[in-house]
N, C-alpha and C positions, 0 to 999 in steps of 0.2 A: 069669563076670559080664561083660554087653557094657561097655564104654569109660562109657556113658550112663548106665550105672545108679549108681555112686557120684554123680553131680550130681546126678540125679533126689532121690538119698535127702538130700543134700546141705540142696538146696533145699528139700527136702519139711520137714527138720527146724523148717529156719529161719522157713517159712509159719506153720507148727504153731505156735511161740514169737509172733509175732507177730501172730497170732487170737487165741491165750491175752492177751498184752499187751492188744489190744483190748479183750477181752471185761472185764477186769479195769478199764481205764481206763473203761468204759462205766457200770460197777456201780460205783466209787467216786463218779463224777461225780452218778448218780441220791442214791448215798446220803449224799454231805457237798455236794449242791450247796448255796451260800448260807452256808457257814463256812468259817472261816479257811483250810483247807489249801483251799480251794477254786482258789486259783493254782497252786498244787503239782500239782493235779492235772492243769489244764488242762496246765500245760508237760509234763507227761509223754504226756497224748494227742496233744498236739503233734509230740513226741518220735518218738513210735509212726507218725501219719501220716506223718513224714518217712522213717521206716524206709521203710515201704512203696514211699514212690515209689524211695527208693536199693537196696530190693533188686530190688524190677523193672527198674531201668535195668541193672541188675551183672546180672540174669538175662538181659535181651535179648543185652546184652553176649555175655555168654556161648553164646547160641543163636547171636550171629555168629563166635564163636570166634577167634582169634587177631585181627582186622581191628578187630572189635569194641569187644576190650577195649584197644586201642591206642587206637581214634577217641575211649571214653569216657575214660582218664585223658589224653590230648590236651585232650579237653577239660576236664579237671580243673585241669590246670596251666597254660589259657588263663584260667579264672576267677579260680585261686588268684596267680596273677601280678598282674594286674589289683588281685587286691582287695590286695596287698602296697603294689605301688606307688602306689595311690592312696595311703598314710601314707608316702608320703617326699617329699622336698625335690625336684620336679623342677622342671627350667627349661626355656625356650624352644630352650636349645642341648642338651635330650638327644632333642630329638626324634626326628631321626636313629638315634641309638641305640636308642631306645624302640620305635622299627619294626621294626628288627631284631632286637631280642628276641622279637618276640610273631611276626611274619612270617617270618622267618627260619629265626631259630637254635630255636623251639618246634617248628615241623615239620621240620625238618631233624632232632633229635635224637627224635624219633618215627617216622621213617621211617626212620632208624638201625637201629632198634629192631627196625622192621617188617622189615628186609632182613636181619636178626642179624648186624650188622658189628659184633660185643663189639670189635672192636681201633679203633675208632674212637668209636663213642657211653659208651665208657666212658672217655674222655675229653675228648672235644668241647669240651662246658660248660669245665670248670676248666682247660683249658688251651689250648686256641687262642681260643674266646668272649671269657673273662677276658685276652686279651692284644690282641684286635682292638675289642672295644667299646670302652677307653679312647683308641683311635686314632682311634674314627670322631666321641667326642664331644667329644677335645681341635679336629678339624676344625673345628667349630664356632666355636673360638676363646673360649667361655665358660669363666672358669678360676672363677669364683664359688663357692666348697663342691664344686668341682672331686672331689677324693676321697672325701669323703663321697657326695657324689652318684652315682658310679663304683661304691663299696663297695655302697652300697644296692640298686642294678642290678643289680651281681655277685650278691649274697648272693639277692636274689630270684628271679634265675634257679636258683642252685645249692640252690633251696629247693622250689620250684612246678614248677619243672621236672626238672632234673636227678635231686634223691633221687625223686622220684614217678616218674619213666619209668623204676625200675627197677622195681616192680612188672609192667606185661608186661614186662620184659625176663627174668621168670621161662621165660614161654613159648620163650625162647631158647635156655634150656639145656640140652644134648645129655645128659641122663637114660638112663643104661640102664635096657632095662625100661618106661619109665616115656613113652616116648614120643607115646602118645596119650593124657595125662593131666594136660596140663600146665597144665592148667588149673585142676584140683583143687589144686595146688600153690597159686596165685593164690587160689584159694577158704578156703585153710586159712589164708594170711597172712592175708588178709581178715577173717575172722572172727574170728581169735586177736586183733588187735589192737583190732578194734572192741572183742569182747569186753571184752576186758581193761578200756578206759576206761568202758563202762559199770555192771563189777561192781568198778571203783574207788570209781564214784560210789555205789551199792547200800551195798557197806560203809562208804562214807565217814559217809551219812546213817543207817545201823543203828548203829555203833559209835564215828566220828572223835568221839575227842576233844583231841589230840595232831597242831597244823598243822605240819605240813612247812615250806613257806615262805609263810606269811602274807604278805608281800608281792607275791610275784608271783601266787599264785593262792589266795584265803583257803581255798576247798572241799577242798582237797588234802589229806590227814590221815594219819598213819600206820598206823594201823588199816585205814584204804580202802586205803590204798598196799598193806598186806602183804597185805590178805582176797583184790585185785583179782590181784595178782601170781600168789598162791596159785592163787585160782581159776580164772585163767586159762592158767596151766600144763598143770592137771589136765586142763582142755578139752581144751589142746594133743594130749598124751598120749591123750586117748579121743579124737583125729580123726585118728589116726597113721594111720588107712586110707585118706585121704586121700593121703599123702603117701609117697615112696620111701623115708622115716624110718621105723624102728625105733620103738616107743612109747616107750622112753628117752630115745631122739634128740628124736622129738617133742615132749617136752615142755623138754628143753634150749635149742631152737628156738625153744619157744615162748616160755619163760624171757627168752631174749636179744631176743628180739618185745616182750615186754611192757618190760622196763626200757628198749629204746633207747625204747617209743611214750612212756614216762613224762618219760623225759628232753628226750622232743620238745615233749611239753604245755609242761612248764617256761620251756623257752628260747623259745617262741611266746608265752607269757604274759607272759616279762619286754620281748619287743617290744612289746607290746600298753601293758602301763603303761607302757613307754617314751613312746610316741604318745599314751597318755592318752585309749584305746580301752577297750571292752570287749569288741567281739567286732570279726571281722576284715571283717563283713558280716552282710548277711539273706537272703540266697539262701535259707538251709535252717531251713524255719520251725522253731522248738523247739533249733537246732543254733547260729544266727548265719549266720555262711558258708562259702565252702569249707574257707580255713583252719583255719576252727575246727573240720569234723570232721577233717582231713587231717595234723593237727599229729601225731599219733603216728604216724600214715600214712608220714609226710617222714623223719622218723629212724630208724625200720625199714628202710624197705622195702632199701635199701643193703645194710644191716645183716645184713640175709636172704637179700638176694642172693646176695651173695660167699660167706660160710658155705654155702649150698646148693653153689657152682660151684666152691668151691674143696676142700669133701669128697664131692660124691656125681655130680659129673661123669666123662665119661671123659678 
């Protein structure tokens, strides 16, 4: 089988799913237009068209291969930054700092990335960044919510940037075997997680009846929690040809993919009522904004890394 034909089939599946989605959002919408679920539906063809543009961009991506998928979550973590710090407490004295986050220290740990210096970009952020941005906005001389302000910076980078730039940092890692493939790797995280949050929400609306945390996110339910976990495992497991994983392994992977993406929802949502938001933006019609799709994105993608690199490297 060439290098290309697993992406071919790949992609070919995920087209397939989301023509069927269409075709389904098209036929409900003819046939309860002008009754009550008539909102329900529209957000889901909303849903559906944003699919679309996000797997064509992740496929272009892909057709530039490694450059690619760097330049689009580069800029994933330029918007999802952005829309972080627009809910916090900035002042006139981070500006300084605030340049060097987004100018700096964003391409710098993406170009990290691009050059596979792992003994550097996997530490960048949390320990030289987090030790020089409080220096360059104490400069300033504004001590005003000084740490909070600090924390907020910090945590935004180690959130939009940091955990996201390990997803291509997958294409890093020296795989035996598996070396011209490293992309399916990328393709399999990808989808497992997406997966997972949207067959949370499937069973949450078929069966929740039983909230998780009402507070932070009322939709969340145990029933969606366990159906989505389950069946996104299973997936896991049937895309093991994807990946240098074993189909056991795969779905272990996928297992530990789907509870860090759940646990990322959470802790994205209790920021969100923090700020007294509901979504992190509107960039992604039917979705909010980046963060809102990226939030399981952010606490995998780490998660996934290191377990790849620390059992199936050389």
């Amino acid at each position: 089988m060439s290098p290309g034909a697993p992406t071919a089939a790949l992609f070919g599946g995920i087209f397939a799913i989301l023509i069927a989605a269409s075709l389904l959002g098209f036929a409900l919408q003819r046939r309860y237009a002008g009754e009550s679920t008539a909102a329900t539906i529209e957000n889901f063809n909303a849903r559906v068209r944003a699919w679309w543009i996000m797997v064509a961009l992740l496929g272009f991506a892909f057709a530039l291969g490694k450059t690619g998928v760097i330049l689009l979550f580069a800029f994933a973590s330029f918007a999802g930054l952005r829309e972080f710090l627009t809910l916090t407490s900035t002042r006139r004295g981070d500006h300084w700092a605030l340049a060097a986050a987004f100018f700096v220290v964003l391409p710098l740990q993406y170009y990290l990335v691009w050059i596979e210096w792992y003994g550097l970009y996997s530490i960048f952020i949390p320990v030289y960044v987090f030790l020089i941005l409080p220096v360059i906005a104490a400069l300033r001389g504004d001590v005003t919510r000084f740490m909070e302000r600090i924390a907020e910076l910090q945590w935004g980078l180690m959130i939009a940037v940091f955990c996201l730039s390990h997803v291509p940092a997958l294409l890093t890692l020296p795989i035996p075997g598996f070396e011209n493939r490293k992309l399916l790797l990328v393709g399999f995280f990808v989808l497992v997680v997406q997966a997972s949050d949207v067959l949370q929400y499937v069973w949450g609306k078929l069966l929740g009846r039983h909230r998780i945390a009402p507070r932070l996110s009322p939709s969340k339910t145990v029933e969606g929690f366990a159906g989505g976990v389950v069946s996104a495992t299973a997936l896991g497991a049937a895309l093991w040809w994807l990946t240098p994983f074993p189909p056991l392994h795969a779905a272990l992977m996928a297992l530990a993919i789907t509870l860090m993406g759940f646990c990322g929802g959470l802790v994205m949502s209790a920021i969100k009522r923090d700020r007294g938001v509901k979504d992190w933006g509107w960039m992604i019609s039917g979705h909010g904004g980046m963060l809102d799709r990226l939030d399981s994105v952010i606490f995998a993608a780490p998660i996934f890394f290191h377990l790849t690199r620390y059992w199936w490297t050389v």
